[in-house]
N, C-alpha and C positions, 0 to 999 in steps of 0.2 A: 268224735269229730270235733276239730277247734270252731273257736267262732269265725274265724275266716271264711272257710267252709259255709256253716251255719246260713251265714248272709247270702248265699247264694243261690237256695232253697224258696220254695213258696212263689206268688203273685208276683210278674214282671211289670215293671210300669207302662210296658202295651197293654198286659192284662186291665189295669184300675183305671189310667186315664190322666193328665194333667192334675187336676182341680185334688181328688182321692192324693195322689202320692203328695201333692206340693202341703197338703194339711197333715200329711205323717210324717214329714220333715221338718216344718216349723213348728208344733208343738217339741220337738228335739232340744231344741237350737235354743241358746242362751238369750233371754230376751234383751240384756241390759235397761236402762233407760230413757230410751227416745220420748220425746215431745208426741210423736206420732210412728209408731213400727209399723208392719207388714199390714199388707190390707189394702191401702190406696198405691197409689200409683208412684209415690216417691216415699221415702222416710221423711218426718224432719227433727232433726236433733239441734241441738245444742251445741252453741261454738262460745261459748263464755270468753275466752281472749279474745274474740272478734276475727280472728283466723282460723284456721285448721289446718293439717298438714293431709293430704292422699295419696295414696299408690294403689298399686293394682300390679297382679302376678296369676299366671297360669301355670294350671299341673295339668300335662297330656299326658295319659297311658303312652307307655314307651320308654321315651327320653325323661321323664322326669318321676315316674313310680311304674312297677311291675306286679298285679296280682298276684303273682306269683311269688313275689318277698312281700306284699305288705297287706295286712288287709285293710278291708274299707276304713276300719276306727283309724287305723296308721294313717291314712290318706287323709283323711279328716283334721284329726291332727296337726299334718304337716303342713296341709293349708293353711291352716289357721297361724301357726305360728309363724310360717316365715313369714307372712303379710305383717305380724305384728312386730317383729321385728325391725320389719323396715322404720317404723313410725318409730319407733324409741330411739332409731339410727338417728332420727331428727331430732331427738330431746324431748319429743309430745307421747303426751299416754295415748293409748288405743283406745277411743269411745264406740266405735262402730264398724261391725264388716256388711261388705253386701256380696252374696257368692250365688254366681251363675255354674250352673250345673248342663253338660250336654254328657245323655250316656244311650246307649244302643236299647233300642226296643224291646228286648229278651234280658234285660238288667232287671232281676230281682229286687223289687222294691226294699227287700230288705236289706240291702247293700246300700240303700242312698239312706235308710234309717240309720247303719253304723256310722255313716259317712260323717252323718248331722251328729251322732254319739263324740265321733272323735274332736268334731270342734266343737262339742259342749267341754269335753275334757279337756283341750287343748288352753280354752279361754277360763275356765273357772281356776285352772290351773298357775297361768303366766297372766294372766289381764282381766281378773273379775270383777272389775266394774264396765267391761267393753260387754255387745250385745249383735247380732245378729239382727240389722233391721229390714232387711229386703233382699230381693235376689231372683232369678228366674231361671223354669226350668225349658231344655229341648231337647232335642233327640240327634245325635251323632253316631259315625260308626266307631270313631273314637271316644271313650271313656275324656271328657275334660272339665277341667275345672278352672273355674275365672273368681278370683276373689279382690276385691277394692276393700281397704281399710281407711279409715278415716281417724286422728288424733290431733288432738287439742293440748295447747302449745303453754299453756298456763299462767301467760303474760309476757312470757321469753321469745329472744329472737331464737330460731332454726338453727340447727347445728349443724354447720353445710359440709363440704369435704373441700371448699377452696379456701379456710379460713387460718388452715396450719401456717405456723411461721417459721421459722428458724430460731434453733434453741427452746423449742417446746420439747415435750417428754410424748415419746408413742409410747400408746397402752392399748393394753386389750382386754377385754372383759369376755368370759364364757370359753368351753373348751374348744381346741385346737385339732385337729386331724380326728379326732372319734370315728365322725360320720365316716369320710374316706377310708380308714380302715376297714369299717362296717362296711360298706361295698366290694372294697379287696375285698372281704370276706365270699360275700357272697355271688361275686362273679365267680370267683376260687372253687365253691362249696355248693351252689344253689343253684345247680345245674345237674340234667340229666344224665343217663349215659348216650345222649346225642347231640350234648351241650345246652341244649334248649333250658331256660330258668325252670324252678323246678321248687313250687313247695315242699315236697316230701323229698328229696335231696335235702334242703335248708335244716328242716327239723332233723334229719336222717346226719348232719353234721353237727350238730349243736347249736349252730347259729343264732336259733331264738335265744338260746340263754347267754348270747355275746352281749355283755352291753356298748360295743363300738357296734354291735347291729341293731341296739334297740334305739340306738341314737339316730343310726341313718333314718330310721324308720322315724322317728321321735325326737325330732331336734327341742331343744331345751334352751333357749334365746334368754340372756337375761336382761329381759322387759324393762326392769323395775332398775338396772344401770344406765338407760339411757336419758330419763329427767335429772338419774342424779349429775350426772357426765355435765347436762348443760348446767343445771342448778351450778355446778362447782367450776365452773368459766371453759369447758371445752371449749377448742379452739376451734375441730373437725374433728367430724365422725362419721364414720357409714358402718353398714350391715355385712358383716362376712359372711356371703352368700358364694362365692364362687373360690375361694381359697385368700389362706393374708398374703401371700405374693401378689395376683393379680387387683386386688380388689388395694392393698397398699400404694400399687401403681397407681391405681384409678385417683387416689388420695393425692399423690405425688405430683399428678401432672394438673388437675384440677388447682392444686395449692403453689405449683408451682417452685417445688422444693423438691431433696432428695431425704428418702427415710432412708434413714442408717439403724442397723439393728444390732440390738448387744452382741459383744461375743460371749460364747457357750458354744451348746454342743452344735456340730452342725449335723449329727443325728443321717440314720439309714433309712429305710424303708420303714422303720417301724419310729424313726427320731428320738435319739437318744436322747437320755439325761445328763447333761456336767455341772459344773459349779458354775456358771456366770449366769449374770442375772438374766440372760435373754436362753437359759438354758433349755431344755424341750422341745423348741423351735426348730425340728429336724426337715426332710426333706415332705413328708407328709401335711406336717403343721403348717407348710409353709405352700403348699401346691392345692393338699385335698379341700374341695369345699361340700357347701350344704352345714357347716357347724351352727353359722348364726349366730357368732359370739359379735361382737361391739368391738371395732379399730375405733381409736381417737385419737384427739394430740391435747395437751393440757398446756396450760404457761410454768415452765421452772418452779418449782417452789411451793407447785399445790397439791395439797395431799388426794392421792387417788381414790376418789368415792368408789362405794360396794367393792366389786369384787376386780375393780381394772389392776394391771398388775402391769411392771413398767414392761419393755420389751426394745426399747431404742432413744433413738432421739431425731429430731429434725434439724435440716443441715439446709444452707445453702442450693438452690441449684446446682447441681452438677451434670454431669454426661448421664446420668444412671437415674431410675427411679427411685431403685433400692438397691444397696449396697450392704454387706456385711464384711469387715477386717479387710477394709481395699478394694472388695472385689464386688463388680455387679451379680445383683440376684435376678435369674429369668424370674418379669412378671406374667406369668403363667399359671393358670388356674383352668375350672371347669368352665368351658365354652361348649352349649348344644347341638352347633350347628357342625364344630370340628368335633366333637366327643363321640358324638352319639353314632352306632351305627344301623343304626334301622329297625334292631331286633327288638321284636314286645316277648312279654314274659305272659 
């Protein structure tokens, strides 16, 4: 039996009790280092620029993970990184998370122990100087998860999304459509013979060994291009969290300009390869979200730090948010609320 499984064995957190479970979850959990961590009633860290940047994002069983395709470490994981994500989206390092936890009574304490596992690995991973400094737990009939990050700006202004201009370069950093495959996949494959999601369906297709399914499960943000992005005069930037159409748009209308994107391939369901520089960017690259790579826009003439890689340019207002070779691109991506339909896995 996998460790999925595994974690779902043993003493439920009705069995042990608040105070029991909350100290076999923070001995887990990466400490970084805070002025003051877990224990009292607030953190308090360090803002050395004298500012900080925050967000805050939830994962609900359902609409946003399935036990059934991920387990607890996955979940943990996932947490952690999209929140970190976002804070690099601004230019600032990740120094701290604080994640509240609500899970059902009969939850095997061993599941909030992978939980805390995946975001020890998630951060020593993409952010190992960030740290886990507080958080709380309660009981829900929903499995959910609330994570606040906190990052430090390093004497730099914020790298907004309304600061693109015209005649900047779009770039993007980190990969493109993975995830969304990865979920094709496994609406496709990770289902029973009654439709219902379906762990041994998933294994029974191959899936774990897809790595467009280890992605969906394990996004891989790269962290460490979003200081450089501001360090090297980004203009705007944000977190590609719901697809680079939608999330372009949000660029677009924010900055008050149209992104035009190279021509290449315009790519299938799987989005092909061609020779131009904006080539790959097919219909998946351009819709699937959950990747967590880095949009920006840079000034003409500056060479693209770590791994951004050009993908357009910035244009004038027009009727469009995005366009490619004349033609408007629907900005359309992952939306919960129209996406989702009901089903838990």
């Amino acid at each position: 039996m996998d460790a999925t499984h595994d974690a779902w064995a043993g003493p439920t957190v009705g069995d042990l009790g608040e105070l029991v479970v909350l100290d076999r979850i923070v001995r887990r959990l990466p400490a970084g280092s805070p002025l003051l961590g877990p224990g009292d009633d607030c953190a308090v860290v360090a803002a050395p620029d004298g500012r900080f940047v925050v967000t805050t994002d939830m994962m609900v069983h359902g609409p946003d993970f399935r036990w059934a395709w991920s387990s607890p470490e996955d979940v943990g994981w996932k947490a952690a990184a999209t929140n970190l994500s976002d804070v690099a989206a601004m230019g600032a390092v990740p120094t701290g998370l604080v994640i509240a936890l609500a899970a059902p009574q009969d939850t095997p304490v061993a599941v909030l122990e992978a939980f805390a596992d995946g975001v020890r690995l998630a951060v020593d991973a993409l952010a190992p100087d960030c740290g886990v400094v507080g958080g709380d737990l309660s009981t829900s009939a929903t499995f959910t998860v609330s994570v606040t990050a906190f990052g430090d700006l390093g004497g730099r202004a914020p790298v907004v999304r309304s600061g693109a201009r015209a005649g900047d370069v779009l770039a993007v950093s980190g990969e493109l459509g993975a995830a969304a495959r990865g979920l094709t996949r496994l609406f496709r494959d990770g289902v029973d013979e009654h439709g219902e999601p379906s762990r041994a369906a998933t294994v029974a297709s191959g899936a774990d060994s897809d790595p467009d399914v280890g992605r969906q499960r394990r996004p891989v943000p790269p962290i460490a291009d979003g200081p450089l992005a501001a360090a090297a005069g980004a203009t705007a930037m944000l977190d590609l969290s719901d697809g680079l159409a939608i999330d372009a748009g949000r660029l677009a209308r924010a900055s008050r300009v149209t992104l035009e994107l190279d021509g290449g391939a315009q790519g299938g369901v799987d989005g092909g390869v061609g020779d131009g520089v904006g080539s790959g960017v097919g219909d998946v690259e351009l819709h699937g979200g959950e990747d967590h790579g880095l949009l920006a826009t840079f000034p003409p003439g500056v060479p693209l730090p770590g791994g951004f890689r050009r993908i357009g340019v910035v244009r004038d207002r027009g009727d469009a948010d995005l366009v490619r070779e004349g033609a408007a691109v629907p900005t359309t991506g992952w939306d919960p609320y129209a996406d989702w339909d009901g089903a838990a896995g």
